[in-house]
C-alpha positions as CSV (number, residue, x, y, z in Angstrom):
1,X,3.1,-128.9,31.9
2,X,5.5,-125.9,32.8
3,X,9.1,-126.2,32.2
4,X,12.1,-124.2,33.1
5,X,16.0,-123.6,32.8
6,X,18.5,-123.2,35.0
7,X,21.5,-122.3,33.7
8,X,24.6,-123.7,35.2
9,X,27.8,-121.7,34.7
10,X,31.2,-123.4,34.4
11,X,33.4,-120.4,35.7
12,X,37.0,-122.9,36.0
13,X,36.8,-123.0,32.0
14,X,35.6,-119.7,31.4
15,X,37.9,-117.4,29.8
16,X,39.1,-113.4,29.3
17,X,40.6,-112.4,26.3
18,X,42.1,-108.6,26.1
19,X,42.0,-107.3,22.6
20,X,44.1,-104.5,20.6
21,X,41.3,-102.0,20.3
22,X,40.8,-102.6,24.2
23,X,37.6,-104.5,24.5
24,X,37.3,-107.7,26.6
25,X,35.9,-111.2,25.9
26,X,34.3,-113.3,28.1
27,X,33.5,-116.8,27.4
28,X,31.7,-118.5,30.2
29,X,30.5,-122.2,29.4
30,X,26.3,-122.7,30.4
31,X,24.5,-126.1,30.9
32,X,20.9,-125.5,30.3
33,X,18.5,-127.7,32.4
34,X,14.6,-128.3,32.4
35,X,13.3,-128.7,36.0
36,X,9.6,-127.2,35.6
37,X,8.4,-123.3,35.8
38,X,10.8,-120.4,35.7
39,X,14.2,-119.3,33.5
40,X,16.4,-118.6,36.3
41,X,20.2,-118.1,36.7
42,X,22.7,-120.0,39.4
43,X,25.9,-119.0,39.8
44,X,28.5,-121.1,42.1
45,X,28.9,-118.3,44.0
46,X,25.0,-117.9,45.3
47,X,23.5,-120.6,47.5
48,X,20.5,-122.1,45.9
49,X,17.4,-120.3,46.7
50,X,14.0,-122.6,46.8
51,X,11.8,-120.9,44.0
52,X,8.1,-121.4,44.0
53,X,6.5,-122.6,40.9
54,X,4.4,-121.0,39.0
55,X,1.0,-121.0,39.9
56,X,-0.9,-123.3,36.9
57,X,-4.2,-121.1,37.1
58,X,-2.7,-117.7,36.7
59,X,-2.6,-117.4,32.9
60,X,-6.5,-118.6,32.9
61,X,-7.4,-115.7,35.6
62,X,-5.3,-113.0,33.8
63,X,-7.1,-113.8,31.2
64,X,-10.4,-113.9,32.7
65,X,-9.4,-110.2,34.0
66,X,-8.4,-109.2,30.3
67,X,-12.0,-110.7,28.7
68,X,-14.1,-108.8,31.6
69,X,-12.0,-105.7,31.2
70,X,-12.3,-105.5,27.3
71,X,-16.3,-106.5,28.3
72,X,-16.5,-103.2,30.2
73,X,-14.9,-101.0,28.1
74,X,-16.4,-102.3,25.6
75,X,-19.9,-101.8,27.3
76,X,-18.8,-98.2,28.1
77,X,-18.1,-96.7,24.6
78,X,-13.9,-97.1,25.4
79,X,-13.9,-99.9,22.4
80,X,-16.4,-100.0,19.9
81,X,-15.6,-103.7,18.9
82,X,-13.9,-106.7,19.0
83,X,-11.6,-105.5,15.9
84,X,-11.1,-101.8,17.9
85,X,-10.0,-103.5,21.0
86,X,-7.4,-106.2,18.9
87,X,-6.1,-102.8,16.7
88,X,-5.4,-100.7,19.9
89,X,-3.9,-103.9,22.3
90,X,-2.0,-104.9,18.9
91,X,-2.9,-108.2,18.9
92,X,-5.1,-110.6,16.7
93,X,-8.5,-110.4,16.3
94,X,-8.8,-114.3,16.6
95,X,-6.7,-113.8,20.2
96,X,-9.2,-111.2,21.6
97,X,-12.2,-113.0,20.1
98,X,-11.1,-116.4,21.9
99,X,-10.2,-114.4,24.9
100,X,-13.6,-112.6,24.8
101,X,-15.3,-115.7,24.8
102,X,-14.6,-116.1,28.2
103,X,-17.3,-113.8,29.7
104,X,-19.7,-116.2,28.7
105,X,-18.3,-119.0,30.7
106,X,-21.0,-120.0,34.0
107,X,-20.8,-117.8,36.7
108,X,-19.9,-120.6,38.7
109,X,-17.1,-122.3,36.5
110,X,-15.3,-118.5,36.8
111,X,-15.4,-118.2,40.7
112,X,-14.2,-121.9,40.7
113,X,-11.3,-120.6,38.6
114,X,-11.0,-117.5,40.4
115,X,-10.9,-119.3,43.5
116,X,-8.5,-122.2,42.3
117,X,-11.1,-125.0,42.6
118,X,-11.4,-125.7,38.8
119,X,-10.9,-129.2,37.6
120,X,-6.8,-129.4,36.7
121,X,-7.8,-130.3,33.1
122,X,-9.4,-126.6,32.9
123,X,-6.5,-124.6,31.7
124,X,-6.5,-121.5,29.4
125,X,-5.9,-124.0,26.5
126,X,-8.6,-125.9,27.0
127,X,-10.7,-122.5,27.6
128,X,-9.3,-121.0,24.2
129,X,-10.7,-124.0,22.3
130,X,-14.6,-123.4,21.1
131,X,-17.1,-124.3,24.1
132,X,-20.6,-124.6,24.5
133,X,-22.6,-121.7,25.4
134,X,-25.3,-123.6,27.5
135,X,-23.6,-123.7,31.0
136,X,-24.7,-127.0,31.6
137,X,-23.0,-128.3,28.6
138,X,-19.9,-126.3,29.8
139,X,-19.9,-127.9,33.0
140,X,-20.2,-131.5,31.8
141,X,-17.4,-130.2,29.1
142,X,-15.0,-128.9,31.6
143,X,-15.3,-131.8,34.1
144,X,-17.2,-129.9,37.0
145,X,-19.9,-132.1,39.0
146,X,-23.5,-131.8,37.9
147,X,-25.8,-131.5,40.5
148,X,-28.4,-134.3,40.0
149,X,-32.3,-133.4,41.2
């Protein structure tokens, strides 16, 4: 579930305060709020703007992109391993390897999340957790339909 804050600024309390050495204080009381997606800011002064939420599928396709990408470069000579692509992004080896796993996901479970159709229980969490390689099992896993013959 995504959460946000807005902040709500109380500007009929807030209050300046001039000091000797000539720098200025400003105390502004905020009210945080959870509401669902995005830190924003709203002022008194601004009308509220409608905000769209953040799309629930985009962290699992940027990290799709990220796995196939390290795949590549990987396949090209760029990175020689799992380990050289974690020491040059600067980020765990147990990230990238969980990351990685990724490209072995069915082809057609990865177009269904590259094309937003994935089961709402198939979130990058889910996909970071260990998963069968068989793509069958994957798809009776991750709650896609199996076609019966």
């Amino acid at each position: 579930m995504y959460q946000h804050r807005s902040i709500a600024l109380d500007l009929e309390n807030q209050k300046v305060s001039r000091h000797s050495d000539g720098t200025i204080s400003i105390y502004i009381p905020i009210t945080f709020k959870r509401a669902g997606g995005r830190n924003f800011i709203m002022t008194p002064t601004e009308a509220v703007q409608k905000y769209d939420p953040p799309n629930e599928r985009e962290p699992l396709i940027n990290a799709l992109i990220r796995a196939f990408a390290w795949k590549e470069q990987i396949d090209e000579g760029i990175f020689t391993s799992i380990r050289d692509v974690a020491k040059k992004e600067k980020i765990s080896e147990s990230f990238v390897s969980r990351v990685f796993r990724l490209t072995f996901l069915a082809p057609d479970i990865i177009e269904a999340i590259l094309d937003g159709r994935q089961p709402k229980t198939l979130t990058l969490t889910e996909c970071m957790k260990p998963f069968p390689i068989e793509w069958e099992a994957q798809r009776i896993k991750f709650g896609f339909k199996i076609a019966e013959v």
